[in-house]
C-alpha positions in Angstrom: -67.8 -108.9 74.2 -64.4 -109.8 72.8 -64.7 -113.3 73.4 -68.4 -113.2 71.5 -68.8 -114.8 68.1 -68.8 -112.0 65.8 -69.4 -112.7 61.6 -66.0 -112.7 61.3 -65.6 -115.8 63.5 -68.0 -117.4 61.9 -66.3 -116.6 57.8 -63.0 -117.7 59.0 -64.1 -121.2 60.5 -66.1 -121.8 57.6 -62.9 -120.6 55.4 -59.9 -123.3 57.4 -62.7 -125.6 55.8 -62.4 -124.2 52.4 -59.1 -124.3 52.7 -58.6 -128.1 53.7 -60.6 -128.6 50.4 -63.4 -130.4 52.2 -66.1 -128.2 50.9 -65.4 -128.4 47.6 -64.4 -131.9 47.1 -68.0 -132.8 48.8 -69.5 -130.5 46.5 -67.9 -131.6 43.2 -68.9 -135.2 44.8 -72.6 -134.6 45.7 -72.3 -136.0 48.7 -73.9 -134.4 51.5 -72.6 -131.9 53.7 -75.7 -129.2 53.7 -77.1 -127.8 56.2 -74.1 -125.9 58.1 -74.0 -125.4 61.8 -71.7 -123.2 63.3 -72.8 -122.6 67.2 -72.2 -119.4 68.7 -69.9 -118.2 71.9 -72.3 -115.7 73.4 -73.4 -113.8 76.5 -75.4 -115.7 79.2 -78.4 -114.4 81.5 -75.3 -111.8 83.7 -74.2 -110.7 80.9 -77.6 -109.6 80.0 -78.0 -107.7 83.3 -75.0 -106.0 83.5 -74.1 -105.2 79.9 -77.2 -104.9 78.4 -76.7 -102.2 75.7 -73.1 -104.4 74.4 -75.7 -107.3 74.6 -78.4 -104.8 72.4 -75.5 -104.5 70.1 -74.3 -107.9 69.6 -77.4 -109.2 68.7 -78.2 -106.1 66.4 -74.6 -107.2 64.6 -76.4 -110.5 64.0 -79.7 -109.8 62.8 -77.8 -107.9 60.1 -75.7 -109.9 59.3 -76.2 -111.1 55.4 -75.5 -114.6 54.2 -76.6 -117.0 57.1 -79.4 -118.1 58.6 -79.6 -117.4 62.4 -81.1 -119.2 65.4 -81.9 -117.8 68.5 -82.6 -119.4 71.9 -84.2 -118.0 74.9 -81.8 -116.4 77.8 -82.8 -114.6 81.0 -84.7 -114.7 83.8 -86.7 -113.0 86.6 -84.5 -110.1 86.9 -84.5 -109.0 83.2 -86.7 -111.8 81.7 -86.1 -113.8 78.7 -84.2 -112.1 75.5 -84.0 -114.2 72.2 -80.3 -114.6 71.7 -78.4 -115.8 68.6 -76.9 -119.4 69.7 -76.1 -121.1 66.0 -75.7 -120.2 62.3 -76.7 -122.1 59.4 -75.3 -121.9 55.5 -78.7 -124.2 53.8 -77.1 -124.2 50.3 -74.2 -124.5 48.2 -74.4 -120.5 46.8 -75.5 -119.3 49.9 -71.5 -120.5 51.3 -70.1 -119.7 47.9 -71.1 -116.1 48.2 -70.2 -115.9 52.0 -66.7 -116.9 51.1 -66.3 -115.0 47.7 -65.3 -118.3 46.0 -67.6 -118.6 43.1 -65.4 -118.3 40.4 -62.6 -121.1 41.9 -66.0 -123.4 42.5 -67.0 -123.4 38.9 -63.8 -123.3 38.0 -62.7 -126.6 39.6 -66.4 -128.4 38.5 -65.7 -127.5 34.8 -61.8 -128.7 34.8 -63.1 -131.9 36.9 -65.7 -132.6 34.3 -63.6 -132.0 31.6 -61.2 -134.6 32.6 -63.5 -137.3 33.4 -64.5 -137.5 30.0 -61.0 -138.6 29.1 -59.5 -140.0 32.3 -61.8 -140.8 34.7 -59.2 -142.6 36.7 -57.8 -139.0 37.8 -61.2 -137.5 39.2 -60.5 -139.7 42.6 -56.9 -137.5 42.8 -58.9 -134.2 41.4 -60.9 -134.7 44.7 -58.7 -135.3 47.3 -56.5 -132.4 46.3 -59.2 -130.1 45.0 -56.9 -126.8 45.6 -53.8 -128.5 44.4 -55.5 -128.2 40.7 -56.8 -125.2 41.1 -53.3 -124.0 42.0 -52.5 -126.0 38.5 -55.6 -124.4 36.3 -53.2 -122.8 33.9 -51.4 -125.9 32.6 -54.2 -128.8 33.9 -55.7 -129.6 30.5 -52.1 -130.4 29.1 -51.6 -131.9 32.2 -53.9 -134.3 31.5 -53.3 -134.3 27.4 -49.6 -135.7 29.0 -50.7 -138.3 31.4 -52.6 -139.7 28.5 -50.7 -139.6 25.7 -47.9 -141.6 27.9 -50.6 -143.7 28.7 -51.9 -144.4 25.3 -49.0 -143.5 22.8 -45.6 -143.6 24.5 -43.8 -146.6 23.7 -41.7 -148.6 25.2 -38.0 -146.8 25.9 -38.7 -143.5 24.4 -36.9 -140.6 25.5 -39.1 -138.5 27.7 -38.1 -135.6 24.3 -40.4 -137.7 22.3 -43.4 -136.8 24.3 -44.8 -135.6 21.2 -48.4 -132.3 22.0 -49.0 -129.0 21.6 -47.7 -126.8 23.8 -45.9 -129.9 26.3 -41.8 -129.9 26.2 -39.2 -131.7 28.4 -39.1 -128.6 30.0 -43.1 -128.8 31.0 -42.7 -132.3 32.3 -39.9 -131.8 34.3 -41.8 -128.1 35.6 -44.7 -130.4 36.7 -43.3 -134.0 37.2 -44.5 -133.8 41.1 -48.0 -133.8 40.0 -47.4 -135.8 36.9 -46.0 -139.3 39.2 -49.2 -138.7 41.1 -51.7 -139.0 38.4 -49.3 -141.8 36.4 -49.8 -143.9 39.0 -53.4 -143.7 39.0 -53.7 -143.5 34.9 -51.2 -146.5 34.3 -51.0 -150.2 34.2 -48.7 -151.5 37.1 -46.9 -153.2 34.2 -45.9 -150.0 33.0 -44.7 -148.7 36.1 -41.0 -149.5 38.3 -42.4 -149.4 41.8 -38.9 -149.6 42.8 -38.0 -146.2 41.5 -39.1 -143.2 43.3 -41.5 -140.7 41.9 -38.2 -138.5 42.3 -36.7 -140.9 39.7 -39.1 -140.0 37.0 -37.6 -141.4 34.1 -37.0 -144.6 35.5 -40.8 -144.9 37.5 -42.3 -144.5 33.9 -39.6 -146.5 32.0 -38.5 -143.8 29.6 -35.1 -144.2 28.2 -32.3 -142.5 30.3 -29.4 -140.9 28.5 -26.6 -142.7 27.7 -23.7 -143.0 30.3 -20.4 -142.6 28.7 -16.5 -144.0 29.4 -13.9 -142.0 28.5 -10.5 -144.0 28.0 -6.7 -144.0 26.2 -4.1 -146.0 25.7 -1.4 -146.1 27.8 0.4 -148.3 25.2 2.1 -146.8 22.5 1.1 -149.6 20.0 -2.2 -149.7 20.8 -5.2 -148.2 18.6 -8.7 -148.8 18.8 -10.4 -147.8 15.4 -7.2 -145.8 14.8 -7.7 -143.6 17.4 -5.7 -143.5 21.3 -8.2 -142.0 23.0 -12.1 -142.2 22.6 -15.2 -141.4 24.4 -18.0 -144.0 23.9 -21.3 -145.6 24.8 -21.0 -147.5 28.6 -23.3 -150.2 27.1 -21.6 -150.5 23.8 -18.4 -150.8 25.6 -19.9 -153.6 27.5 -20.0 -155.4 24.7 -16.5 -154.8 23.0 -14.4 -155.1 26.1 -11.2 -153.6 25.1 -8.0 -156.0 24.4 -6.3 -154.6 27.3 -4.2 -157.0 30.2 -4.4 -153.6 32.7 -6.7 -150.5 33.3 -6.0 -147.5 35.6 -8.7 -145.7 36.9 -7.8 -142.5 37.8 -9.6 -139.3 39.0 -8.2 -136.2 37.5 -8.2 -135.2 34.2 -5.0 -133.9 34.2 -3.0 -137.0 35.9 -5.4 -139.0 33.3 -3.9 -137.4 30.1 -0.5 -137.5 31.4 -0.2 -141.4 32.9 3.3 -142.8 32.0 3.4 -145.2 29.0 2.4 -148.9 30.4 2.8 -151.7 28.3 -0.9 -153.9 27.5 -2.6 -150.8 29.6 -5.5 -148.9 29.0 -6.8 -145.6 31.5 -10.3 -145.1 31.9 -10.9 -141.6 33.4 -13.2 -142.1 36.9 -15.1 -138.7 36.8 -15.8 -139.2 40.8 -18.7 -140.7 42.0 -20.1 -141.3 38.6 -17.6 -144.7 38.0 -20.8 -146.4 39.3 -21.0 -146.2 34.8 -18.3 -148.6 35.1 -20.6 -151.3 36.7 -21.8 -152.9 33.6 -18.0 -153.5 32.5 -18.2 -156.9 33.3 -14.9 -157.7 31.4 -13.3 -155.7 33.8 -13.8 -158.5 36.1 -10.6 -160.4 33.8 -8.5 -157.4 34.2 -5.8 -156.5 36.3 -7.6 -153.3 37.7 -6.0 -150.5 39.3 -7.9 -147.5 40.8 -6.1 -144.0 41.7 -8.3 -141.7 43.7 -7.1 -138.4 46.2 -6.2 -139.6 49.6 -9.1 -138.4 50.9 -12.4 -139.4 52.7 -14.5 -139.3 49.5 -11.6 -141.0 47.4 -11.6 -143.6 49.8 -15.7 -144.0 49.2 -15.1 -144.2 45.7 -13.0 -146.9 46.2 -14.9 -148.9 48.3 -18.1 -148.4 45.6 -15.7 -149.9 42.6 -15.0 -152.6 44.7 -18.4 -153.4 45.7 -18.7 -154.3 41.8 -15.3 -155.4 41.4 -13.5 -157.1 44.3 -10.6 -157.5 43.2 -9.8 -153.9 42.2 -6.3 -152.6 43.9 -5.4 -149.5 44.9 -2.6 -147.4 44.2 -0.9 -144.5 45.8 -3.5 -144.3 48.0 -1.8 -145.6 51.9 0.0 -143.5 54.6 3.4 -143.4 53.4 2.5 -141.7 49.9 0.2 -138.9 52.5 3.1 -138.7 55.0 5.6 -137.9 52.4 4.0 -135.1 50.6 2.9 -133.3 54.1 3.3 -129.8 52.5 1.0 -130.6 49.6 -1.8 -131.6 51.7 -5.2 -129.3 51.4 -8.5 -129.2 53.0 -11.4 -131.2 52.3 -14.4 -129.1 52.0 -16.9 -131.9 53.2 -15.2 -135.1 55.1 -17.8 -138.2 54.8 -17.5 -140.3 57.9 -19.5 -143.1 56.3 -19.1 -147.3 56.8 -16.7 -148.8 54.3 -17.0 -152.5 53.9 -14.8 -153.1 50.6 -11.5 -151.6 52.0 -8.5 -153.7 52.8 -6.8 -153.4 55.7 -4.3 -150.2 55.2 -6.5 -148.7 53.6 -9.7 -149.1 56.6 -7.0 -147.7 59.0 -6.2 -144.6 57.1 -9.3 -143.7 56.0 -10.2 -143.9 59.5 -7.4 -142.0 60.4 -8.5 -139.2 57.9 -12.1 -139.3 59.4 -10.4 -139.0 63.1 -8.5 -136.2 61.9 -5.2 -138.0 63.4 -3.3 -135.5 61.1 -5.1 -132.7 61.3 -8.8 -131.3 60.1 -9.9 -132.6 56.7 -6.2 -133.4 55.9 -6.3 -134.1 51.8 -3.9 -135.3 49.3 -4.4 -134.6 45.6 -4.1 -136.6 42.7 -2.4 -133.8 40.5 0.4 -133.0 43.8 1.8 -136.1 43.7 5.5 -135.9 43.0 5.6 -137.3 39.2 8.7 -139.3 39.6 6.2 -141.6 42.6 3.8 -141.8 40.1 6.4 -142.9 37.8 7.8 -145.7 39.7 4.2 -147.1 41.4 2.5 -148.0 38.0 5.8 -149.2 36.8 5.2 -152.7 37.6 1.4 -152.5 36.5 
């Protein structure tokens, strides 16, 4: 008997369709789905003869059984003659499977919200249906979920920052909580004009061409004389410094802060501080394409990464202390580097491809690392000397 349909059986096939929202996105659709058939895994004619009171049972456990109509089929023969036995189920209406699965309450539930937003943006209700239990999960915060998709849709302009979303109860803080969901129904609600295919859902800022936040470049004079504004050091706009290059014949890029601040005095020099992997600000710095660059990274794998990234702008970008004989002689500063990068490097030159390989070979040792800040002062000194 334990391989015999049982109510159970029946409640928990019915429920994996509830659950791959199938029911209820056929409901909300009024397509047709009704009747139900489930067919039954019963005992045959044997079964009857030698079991017959577990056979009494079983079909007892069925013709009690509330919430679904039963058909029976003929099964027997000469020995015990023929016994009705249950062979398929059937659900005929909509309440009738609502009450079987005790989900009344999520049904009407989903109905209202899906009503309720196709009054304002009927462009959703295809999404509402093909992820039925994905709004439900969402019932708390769908109704400003929706207010948001259309207020970008109808009132955002142009480069706002995503801070001027501007309803009740929706912050920066909500967007970003529900952004997954938000890029889905975006794409539905928007024009294509208003949308950068080329920018990941991830990337929501840039998908719905909201204005990012301002990259900045931090730089000082490394000449004495030199003042810009009145002031030898200055933080400012990426884009604004794109437009006012700075009157400068050099500029060293360095890494850390600390070797940044305390750069020797270079004549016509400027030092922009790198900040790691976010130099990529420096991209739109097309004066620095008239410069005599200089970039100063650890002798590392991810300095040498770095590197090859600033030159992918900016060909002609050298490097400085950055080659085997400035790692070789300061052996006993070396460190470990937490998480080596063995990636391809096209923008290296030549000494610098070979020990960068060297580093990702370990021909010195595991995650071998040279610092900026352990650099002997006196070599730092005497290699930007001539810049």
């Amino acid at each position: 008997m334990g391989a015999w349909t049982t109510r159970a059986d029946v409640v928990a096939r019915l429920r994996r369709r509830w659950d791959s929202g199938e029911f209820l996105a056929t409901f909300a659709s009024g397509a047709a789905l009704l009747p139900i058939d489930v067919p039954l895994r019963g005992p045959g004619a044997r079964d009857v003869a030698s079991n017959f009171a577990v056979v009494r049972d079983w079909v007892q456990a069925w013709r009690s059984a509330d919430g679904l109509r039963v058909e029976y089929q003929p099964v027997g023969g000469r020995v015990v003659g023929a016994n009705e036995l249950p062979r398929r189920v059937w659900v005929d209406d909509w309440p009738q499977l609502w009450a079987l699965l005790g989900v009344g309450r999520s049904v009407r539930r989903f109905t209202e919200l899906l009503d309720d937003t196709c009054v304002v943006t009927p462009a959703l209700a295809e999404w509402m249906l093909e992820k039925p239990h994905e709004v439900l999960a969402l019932s708390a915060d769908w109704r400003k979920i929706v207010d948001t998709v259309r207020w970008i849709d109808t009132e955002a302009d142009p480069g706002i920052y995503l801070r001027q979303v501007d309803l009740p109860g929706v912050d920066t803080k909500f967007i970003e909580r529900h952004q997954k969901v938000l890029s889905r129904l975006l794409d539905r609600q928007l024009d294509p004009a208003r949308i950068d295919f080329d920018c990941p859902p991830v990337n929501f800022i840039g998908r719905y061409k909201f204005r990012r936040k301002p990259r900045y470049v931090r730089f000082r004079w490394l000449d004495p004389t030199c003042r810009t504004g009145g002031f030898t050091e200055l933080t400012v706009r990426a884009d604004e410094l794109a437009a006012a290059p700075l009157d400068a014949k050099t500029v060293v890029i360095v890494e850390n802060e600390t070797t940044y601040l305390a750069l020797p005095p270079i004549p016509d020099a400027v030092a922009i501080f790198g900040g790691g992997y976010s130099l990529t600000r420096l991209d739109q710095l097309g004066w620095l394409g008239d410069r005599t660059v200089r970039y100063w990274g650890d002798i590392d794998t991810h300095g040498f990464v770095i590197l090859d990234r600033l030159r992918s702008a900016f060909p002609h970008v050298g490097s400085v202390l950055m080659d085997r004989e400035t790692l070789l002689a300061h052996e006993e500063h070396w460190v470990a580097e937490k998480a080596p990068v063995a990636a391809v490097l096209d923008h290296l030159r030549a000494g610098e491809a070979e020990l960068y390989r060297d580093l990702v070979e370990e021909t010195f040792g595991r995650g071998v690392r040279l610092e900026q800040e352990r650099i002997r002062y006196s070599v730092v000194e005497a290699a930007l000397a001539g810049s």
